[in-house]
VOKE-438403 format. One record per residue (C-alpha): residue in one letter; y, z, x. Coordinates in steps of 0.2 Angstrom, whole numbers, plus 5000, padded with zeros to 4 digits. Layout:
N
AYZX ...
This chain:
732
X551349825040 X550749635044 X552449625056 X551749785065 X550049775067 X549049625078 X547649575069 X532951115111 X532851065120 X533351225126 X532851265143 X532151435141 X532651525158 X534151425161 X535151345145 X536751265145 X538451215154 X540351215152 X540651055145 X542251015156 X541651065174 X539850985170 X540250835170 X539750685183 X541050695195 X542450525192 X542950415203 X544450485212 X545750355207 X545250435189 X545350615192 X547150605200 X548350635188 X550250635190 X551250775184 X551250785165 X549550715164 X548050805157 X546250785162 X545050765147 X543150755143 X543350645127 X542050525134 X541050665140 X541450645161 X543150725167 X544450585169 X546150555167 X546850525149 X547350345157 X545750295162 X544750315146 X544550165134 X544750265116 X546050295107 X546350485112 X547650605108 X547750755120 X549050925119 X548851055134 X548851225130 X550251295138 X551251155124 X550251215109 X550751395113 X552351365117 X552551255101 X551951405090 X550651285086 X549351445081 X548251375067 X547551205067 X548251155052 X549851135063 X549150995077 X549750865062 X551650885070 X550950845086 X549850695083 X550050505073 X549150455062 X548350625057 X548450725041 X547750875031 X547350945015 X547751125014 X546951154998 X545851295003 X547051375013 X547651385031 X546451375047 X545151275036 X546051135036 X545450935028 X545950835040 X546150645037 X546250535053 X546950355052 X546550365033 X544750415034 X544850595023 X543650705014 X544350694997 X543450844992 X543851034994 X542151114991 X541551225002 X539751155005 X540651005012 X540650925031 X542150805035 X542150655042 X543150715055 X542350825064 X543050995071 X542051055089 X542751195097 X541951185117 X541051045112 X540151145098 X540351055082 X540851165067 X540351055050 X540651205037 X542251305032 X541451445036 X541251425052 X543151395057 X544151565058 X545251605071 X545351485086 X547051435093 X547151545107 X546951525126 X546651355126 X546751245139 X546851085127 X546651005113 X545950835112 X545950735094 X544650555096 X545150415082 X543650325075 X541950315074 X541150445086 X539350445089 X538850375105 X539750515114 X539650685103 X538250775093 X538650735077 X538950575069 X540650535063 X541650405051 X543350465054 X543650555071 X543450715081 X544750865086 X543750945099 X544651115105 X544451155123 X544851355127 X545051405143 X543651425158 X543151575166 X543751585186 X542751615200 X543451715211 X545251765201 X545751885197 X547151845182 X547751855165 X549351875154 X549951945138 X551251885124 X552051975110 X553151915098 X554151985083 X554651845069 X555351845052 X554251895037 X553852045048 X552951935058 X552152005073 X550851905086 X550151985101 X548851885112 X548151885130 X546851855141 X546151925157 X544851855172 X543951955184 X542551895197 X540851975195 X540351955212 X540751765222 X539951675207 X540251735192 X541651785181 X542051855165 X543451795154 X543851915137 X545351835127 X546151895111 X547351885097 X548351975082 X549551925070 X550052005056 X551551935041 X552251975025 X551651845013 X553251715010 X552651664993 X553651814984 X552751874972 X553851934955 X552652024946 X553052204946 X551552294959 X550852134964 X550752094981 X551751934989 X550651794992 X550351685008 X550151815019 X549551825038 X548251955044 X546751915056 X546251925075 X545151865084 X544151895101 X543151785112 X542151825127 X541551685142 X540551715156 X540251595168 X538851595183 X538551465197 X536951525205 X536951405219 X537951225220 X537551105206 X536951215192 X538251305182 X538051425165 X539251465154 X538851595138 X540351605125 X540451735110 X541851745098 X542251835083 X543651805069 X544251905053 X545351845044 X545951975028 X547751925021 X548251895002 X547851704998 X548951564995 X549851534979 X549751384969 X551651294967 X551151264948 X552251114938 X552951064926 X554251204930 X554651204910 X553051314908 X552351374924 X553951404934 X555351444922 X556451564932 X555751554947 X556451494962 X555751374976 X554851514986 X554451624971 X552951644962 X552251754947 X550351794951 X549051934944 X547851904956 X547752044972 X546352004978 X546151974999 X545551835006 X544051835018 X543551775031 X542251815047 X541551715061 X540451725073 X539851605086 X538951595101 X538551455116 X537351435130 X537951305138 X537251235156 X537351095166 X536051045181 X536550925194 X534550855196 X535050735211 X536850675216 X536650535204 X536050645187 X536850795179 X535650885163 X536950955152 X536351075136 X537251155122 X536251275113 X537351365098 X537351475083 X538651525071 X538851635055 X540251625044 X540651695028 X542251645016 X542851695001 X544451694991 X544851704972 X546151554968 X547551584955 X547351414951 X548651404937 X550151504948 X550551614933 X550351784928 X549151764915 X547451724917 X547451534909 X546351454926 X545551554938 X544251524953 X543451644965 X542751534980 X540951604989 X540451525006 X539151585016 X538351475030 X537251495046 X536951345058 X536051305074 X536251175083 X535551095101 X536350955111 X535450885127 X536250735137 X535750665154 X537450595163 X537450465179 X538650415193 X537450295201 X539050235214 X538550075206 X539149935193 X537750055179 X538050225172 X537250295158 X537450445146 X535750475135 X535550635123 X534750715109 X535450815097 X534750935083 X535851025070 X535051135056 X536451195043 X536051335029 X537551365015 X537551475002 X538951424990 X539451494971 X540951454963 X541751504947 X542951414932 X543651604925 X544551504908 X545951584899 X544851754899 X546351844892 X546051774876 X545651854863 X544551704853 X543951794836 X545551904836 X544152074835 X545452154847 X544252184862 X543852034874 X542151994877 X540751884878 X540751844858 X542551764861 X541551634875 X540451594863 X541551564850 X542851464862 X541951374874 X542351354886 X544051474882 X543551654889 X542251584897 X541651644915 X540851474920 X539751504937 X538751404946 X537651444962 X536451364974 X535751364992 X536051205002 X534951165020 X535351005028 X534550945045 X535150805057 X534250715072 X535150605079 X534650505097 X536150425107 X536750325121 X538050275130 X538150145144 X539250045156 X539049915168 X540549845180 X540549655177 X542049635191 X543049755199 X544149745184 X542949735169 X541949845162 X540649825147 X540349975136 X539149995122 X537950125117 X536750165102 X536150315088 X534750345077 X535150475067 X533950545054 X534650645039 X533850755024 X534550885016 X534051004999 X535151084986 X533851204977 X534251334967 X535551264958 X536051344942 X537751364932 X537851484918 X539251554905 X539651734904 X540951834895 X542251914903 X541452064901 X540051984912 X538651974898 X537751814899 X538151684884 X537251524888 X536251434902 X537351274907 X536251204920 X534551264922 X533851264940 X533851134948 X533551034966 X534050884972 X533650814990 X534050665001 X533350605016 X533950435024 X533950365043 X535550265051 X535850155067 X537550155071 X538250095089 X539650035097 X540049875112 X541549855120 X542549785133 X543949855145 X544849765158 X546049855173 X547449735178 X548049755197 X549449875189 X548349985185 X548649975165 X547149985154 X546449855141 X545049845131 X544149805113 X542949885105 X541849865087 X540950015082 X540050095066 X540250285061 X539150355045 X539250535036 X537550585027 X537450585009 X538150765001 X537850864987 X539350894973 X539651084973 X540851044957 X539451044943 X539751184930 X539551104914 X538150994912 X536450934922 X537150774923 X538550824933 X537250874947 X537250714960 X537250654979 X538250564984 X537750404995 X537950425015 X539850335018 X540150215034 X541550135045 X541449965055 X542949995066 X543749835075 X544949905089 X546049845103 X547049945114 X548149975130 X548550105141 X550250065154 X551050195163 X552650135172 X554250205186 X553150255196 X551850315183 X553350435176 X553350305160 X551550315150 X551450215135 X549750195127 X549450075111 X547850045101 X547849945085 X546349915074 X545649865057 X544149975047 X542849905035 X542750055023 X541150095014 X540650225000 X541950355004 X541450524997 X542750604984 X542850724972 X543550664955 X544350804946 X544350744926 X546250804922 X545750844902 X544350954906 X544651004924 X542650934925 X542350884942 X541050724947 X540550674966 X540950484967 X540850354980 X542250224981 X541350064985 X542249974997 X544249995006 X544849925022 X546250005032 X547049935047 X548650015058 X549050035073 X549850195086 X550850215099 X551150355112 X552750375124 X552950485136 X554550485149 X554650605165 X556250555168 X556750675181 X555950875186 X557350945173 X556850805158 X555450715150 X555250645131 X553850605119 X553450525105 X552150465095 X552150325082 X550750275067 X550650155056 X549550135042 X548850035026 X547450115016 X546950025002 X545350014989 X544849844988 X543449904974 X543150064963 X543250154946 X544050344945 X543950414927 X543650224920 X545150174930 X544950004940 X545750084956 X545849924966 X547449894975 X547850074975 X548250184991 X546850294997 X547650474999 X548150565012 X548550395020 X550650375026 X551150215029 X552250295044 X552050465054 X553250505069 X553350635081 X554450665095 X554950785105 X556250835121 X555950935135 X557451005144 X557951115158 X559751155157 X559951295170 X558951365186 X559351495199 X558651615206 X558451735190 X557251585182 X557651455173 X558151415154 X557351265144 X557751175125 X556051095117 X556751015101 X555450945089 X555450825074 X553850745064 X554150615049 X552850555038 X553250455022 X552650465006 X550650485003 X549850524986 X548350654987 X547350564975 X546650364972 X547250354954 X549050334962 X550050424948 X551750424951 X552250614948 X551250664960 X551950554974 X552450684989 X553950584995 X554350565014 X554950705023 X555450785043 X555150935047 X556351015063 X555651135075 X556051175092 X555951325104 X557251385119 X556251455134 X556851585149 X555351595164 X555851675177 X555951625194 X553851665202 X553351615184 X552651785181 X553851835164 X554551725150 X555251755136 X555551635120 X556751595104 X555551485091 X555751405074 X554851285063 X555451195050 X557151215053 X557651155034 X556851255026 X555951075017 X554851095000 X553450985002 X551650984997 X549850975005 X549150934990 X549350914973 X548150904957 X548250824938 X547650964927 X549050914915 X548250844900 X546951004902 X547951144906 X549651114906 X550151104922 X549951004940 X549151094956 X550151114971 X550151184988 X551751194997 X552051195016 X552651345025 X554551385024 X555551415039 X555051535051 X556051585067 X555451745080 X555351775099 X554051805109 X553951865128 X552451875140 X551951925158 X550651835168 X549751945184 
């Protein structure tokens, strides 16, 4: 690695605006983008991707969709240096960006990369549902973020960006698309004017699959399945020029059978099974349901200062009963409850002074209320005292065998958070950045209680007798920097900034009062550098950004593997440093290339996991190498249209999903092929496409847990297999 890498306000009658088009107007050099070339908002002003000094990786829509990139999870294929745990199951992803992760799956959690969809941030699980659809882009932000967005960050930001309602259009489209697994996706949108200033834009989506986890169990259904749909709704108004509204409603369900757990050692847990086979007793559906609205508005108060205000609410609830140990008998396991409401505000005055000095200033306010009970269901087919009939006796002679261990509280967590951002033009060329927060936290766990029941659901014993713990603690983070335009017009610049995650509660504690704790709020001090080129007559852009992270406190969940007990840690102190790289080639109209490069070294520099001194050791979900590429191709045109190839490969190497580092849980490197063969016709109006991810068919895991010495057996997720369909569509 040392060769690769160098060195509420809500206004009453008015509220809030879409956060693309509200934004002070750039400078014209930095609007203009060639061909290929996306526009983003990641530092809050519309500007070409070239033109912004943060490390930012953006995918247009068109290229998600096309890429069957239809769940979140999948944007790890598509961007370096960023990985997920799946181990709560698909669209509520754990991401981990340049090493920073939330090494915890409970679903009371925020992660330290944050998840905004049109700018609104989404901290719980249950707030995520169905989103990849209609999208204009996706933008994913590396490092520290909290002079720029609402909420304060360690790791990063994914910020998805769905598409605006039209003035004056009349449009829309629909697709359709049959796969294998019975796999059938329909989505579409359409845009009407409402009068000359304001439009409606309603888009939605279904799929429905055949789980692909096949289930042996005679009347047991397969597992893995796909079953949800989502709608959303914007409406966009422009009253007169410089004030503009935007209201977005969505709404997502989500009802398939759940994953299943790839349980090892295959001796005792997968003995005549194959690869994509599993032996599971547990029906029940998963569930989830969204729903989310935004007011947003943005005021132009002179030509030199916009008012932009996002005022939101969501409402999620989740649920899911986990067959934790992957076999048909009832040994482990855990039905998962997640209920959650959150309101937030976000107020920011933006300049374009025309001069050296441009500001952003805001305020942000986000009040978060989780309900949250979980269950350890412990060999409750077991019949302790042998008096032939299961009940609450046998958990009380057994304990915790036959037990029904539950735990339940209510969580409320507040922010309020000041920020800046500022500039000022030294020279033509340079530019000095920096901006401040005060952020001011608390947050309450009350109610908490765990108790043991039978599996006939009588009461045995109180475990944890109610019980509330708080925090409350202030931070001032910020961030300086420098960038500096050479007369080529390539980018450089420098930055040091600090990122911080509040303290969190541990949802984990069934067992014993002293389990209850809070974690201590975690920080980053980034050091970065970077540059963005473009070259050939801007038809080459490659964009590079190395950097080094003091890590402090990081959050984890330590899962004891001998009694599956489960304790919310903080790891002292780590410090990662790496570097990316992104390539793209517009070679000629018929051909262009990507790629993407990351490279990485994650390690603990001070810490003990389950009296293990874990100094030295690799912080999970941290590759050393991730690669992604990807070929673009137009073999034929006429005038019936004209037929394209999209190959696509990602690479990652090996990871561990937990800081111990043990060795048989190691996932080794691995590619996965995917691709897709295009037909548009000629006015663009109908297409039609041959897809496939995952070409060979690779086993690999999203994450894996040591219950071995406790149980019998190590916890796995597996990727999805291969999957191939076609989909075609019609615009009007």
């Amino acid at each position: 690695m040392r060769k690769h890498v160098f060195g509420g306000v809500a206004l009453a009658a008015i509220a809030m605006a879409d956060p693309v088009q509200a934004q002070t107007a750039p400078q014209p050099q930095d609007a203009a983008a060639a061909p290929g070339e996306i526009v983003v908002t990641a530092a809050k002003r519309s500007e070409n991707l070239q033109s912004v000094p943060i490390s930012v990786s953006a995918v247009g829509g068109d290229q998600l969709a096309k890429s069957r990139i239809t769940n979140v999870d999948s944007l790890v294929t598509k961007v370096a240096n960023l990985q997920l745990t799946s181990i709560v199951g698909d669209n509520t992803p754990i991401f981990a960006l340049r090493g920073v992760s939330m090494s915890d799956y409970s679903l009371n959690q925020s992660s330290p990369v944050a998840t905004y969809y049109d700018e609104v941030y989404k901290g719980n699980f249950a707030f995520l549902g169905v989103a990849m659809y209609d999208l204009e882009r996706v933008e994913v932000l590396r490092g520290p973020q909290g002079t720029l967005y609402g909420k304060n960050t360690t790791g990063g930001a994914v910020n998805i960006i769905s598409r605006d309602a039209k003035l004056n259009d009349t449009s829309g489209y629909f697709n359709a698309g049959y796969g294998n697994y019975n796999r059938v996706d329909l989505n579409g949108a359409v845009n009407v004017p409402l009068g000359d200033k304001a439009a409606l834009r309603v888009a939605g989506t279904f799929a429905r699959a055949d789980g692909w986890f096949k289930n042996v169990v005679p009347g047991m259904p397969d597992l893995a399945e796909t079953r949800e749909w989502a709608v959303r709704g914007t409406l966009k108004w422009e009253p007169r020029d410089g004030v503009r509204f935007t209201l977005r409603a969505s709404h997502s369900f989500q009802n398939p059978h759940n994953y299943g757990i790839y349980a090892q050692p295959e001796a005792s847990n997968r003995a005549g099974l194959s690869t994509w086979q599993i032996a599971s007793d547990v029906a029940t559906r998963r569930r989830a349901v969204t729903n989310s609205v935004a007011l947003t508005a943005n005021i132009d108060l002179t030509d030199a200062l916009a008012l932009t205000s996002i005022t939101s609410y969501d409402a999620g609830t989740l649920f899911f009963r986990e067959d934790t140990d992957g076999t048909a008998t009832r040994l482990l396991e855990i039905p998962y409850y997640d209920k959650a409401s959150q309101f937030a505000q976000d107020l920011r005055l933006t300049s374009n002074f025309g001069g050296p000095f441009d500001l952003i200033l805001g305020v942000y306010f986000n009040r978060e209320k989780v309900f949250n009970s979980t269950s350890f269901e412990i060999a409750t087919d077991d019949d302790v005292n042998g008096d032939g009939a299961i009940t609450a006796a046998d958990c009380a002679d057994g304990f915790p065998l036959a037990c029904k261990v539950s735990n339940r509280f209510d969580q409320v967590k507040k922010s309020v958070a000041l920020y800046s951002d500022l500039k000022y033009k030294l020279t033509d060329a340079l530019t000095l950045r920096g901006g401040l927060r005060f952020t001011h936290d608390t947050g309450s766990q009350s109610g908490f209680t765990s108790n043991a029941y039978g599996y006939d659901d009588v009461l045995v014993m109180n475990l944890i007798p109610n019980s509330t713990l708080r925090f409350k603690t202030d931070n001032l983070s910020g961030k300086v920097g420098l960038d500096y335009k050479l007369a080529s017009g390539a980018l450089l610049y420098a930055s040091v900034s600090r990122g911080y995650r509040a303290p969190s509660f541990n949802a984990q504690a069934f067992f014993d009062p002293s389990e209850l704790s809070v974690a201590k709020a975690e920080q980053v001090t980034s050091y970065e550098v970077g540059a963005k080129t473009r070259a050939w007559d801007r038809r080459i852009t490659l964009n590079m950004a190395a950097f080094y992270y003091d890590y402090r406190n990081q959050q984890f969940i330590n899962v004891d593997p001998s009694t599956a007990a489960q304790t919310l840690l903080n790891i002292p102190k780590s410090r990662i440093y790496g570097a990316e790289a992104e390539l793209s080639v517009r070679a000629s109209d018929a051909l262009s290339l990507r790629a993407g490069l990351g490279l990485l070294s994650a390690r603990i520099q001070k810490g003990t996991v389950s009296g293990t001194d874990v100094a030295g050791r690799k912080l999970s979900n941290a590759p050393d190498l991730t690669f992604n590429a990807g070929i673009d191709l137009t073999v034929a045109k006429g005038g019936w249209g004209a037929v394209s190839l999209h190959p696509e490969v990602a690479y990652q190497s090996s990871q561990y999903f937990e800081v111990i580092n043990i060795a048989r849980l190691e996932q080794k490197g691995y590619a996965l092929v995917s691709g897709h063969i295009d037909w548009e016709s000629a006015d663009g109006r109908y297409s039609a496409s041959a897809w496939a991810k995952n070409l060979g068919n690779k086993l690999y895991f999203t994450s894996r847990v040591d219950l071995l010495a406790g149980f019998g057996f190590d916890y796995n997720h597996i990727g999805n297999p291969r999957t191939y369909g076609v989909t075609v569509g019609a615009k009007f």
